[in-house]
N, C-alpha and C positions, 0 to 999 in steps of 0.2 A: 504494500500500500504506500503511495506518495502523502505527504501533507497537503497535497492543492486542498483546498478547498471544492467543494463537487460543483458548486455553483461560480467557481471560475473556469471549471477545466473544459476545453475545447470538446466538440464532441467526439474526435478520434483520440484526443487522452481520457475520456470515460468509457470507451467501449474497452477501449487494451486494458485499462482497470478493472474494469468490470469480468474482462476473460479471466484475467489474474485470478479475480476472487473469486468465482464460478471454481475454476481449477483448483484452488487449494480447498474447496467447499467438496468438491468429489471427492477429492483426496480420504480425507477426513482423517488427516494427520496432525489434525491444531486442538487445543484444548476446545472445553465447551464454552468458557467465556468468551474466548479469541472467534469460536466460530457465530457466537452469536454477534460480535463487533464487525467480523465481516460481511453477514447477512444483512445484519444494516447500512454497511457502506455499499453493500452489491444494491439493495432495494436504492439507496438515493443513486449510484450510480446508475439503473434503470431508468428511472423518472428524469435525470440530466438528459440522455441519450435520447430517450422520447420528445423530451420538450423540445431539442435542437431539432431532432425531424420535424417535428411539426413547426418550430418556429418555417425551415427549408421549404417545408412542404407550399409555405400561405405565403413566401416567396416567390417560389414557382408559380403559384399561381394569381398572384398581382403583376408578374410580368408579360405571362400568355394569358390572361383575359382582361376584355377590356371592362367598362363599366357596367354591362348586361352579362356581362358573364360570359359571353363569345369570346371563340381565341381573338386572335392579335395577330399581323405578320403574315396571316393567308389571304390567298387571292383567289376569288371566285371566278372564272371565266366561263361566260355564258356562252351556250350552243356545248358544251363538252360536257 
């Protein structure tokens, strides 16, 4: 586990976090307090990694629709 903060770490430094902690959670070669500390940094590192997509996601899609909610950038040609 690093010190970041979960609410600073980029989304590709909470996912490699996240596998960390997944990984040694298989394992189950950590005591029971250590494993319950990392359940909880694995849960908030989950909900980082979600929110970033979704922040990505409402990105994506203010860029390719316009104000009705039609894409953006396409071109209709009539008779085709």
């Amino acid at each position: 586990m690093t010190d970041t903060p979960v609410d600073q770490m980029t989304f590709e430094q909470a996912m490699k976090e996240l596998e960390a902690v997944v990984g040694q959670l298989e394992r189950g070669d950590v005591a029971l307090d250590q494993s319950i500390a990392l359940y909880e940094r694995g849960a908030a590192l989950k909900k980082r990694c979600e929110d970033e997509l979704k922040r990505a996601e409402e990105k994506v899609a203010a860029i390719t629709l316009d104000a009705d909610g039609q894409p953006t950038g396409t071109t209709v040609v009539e008779g085709q």
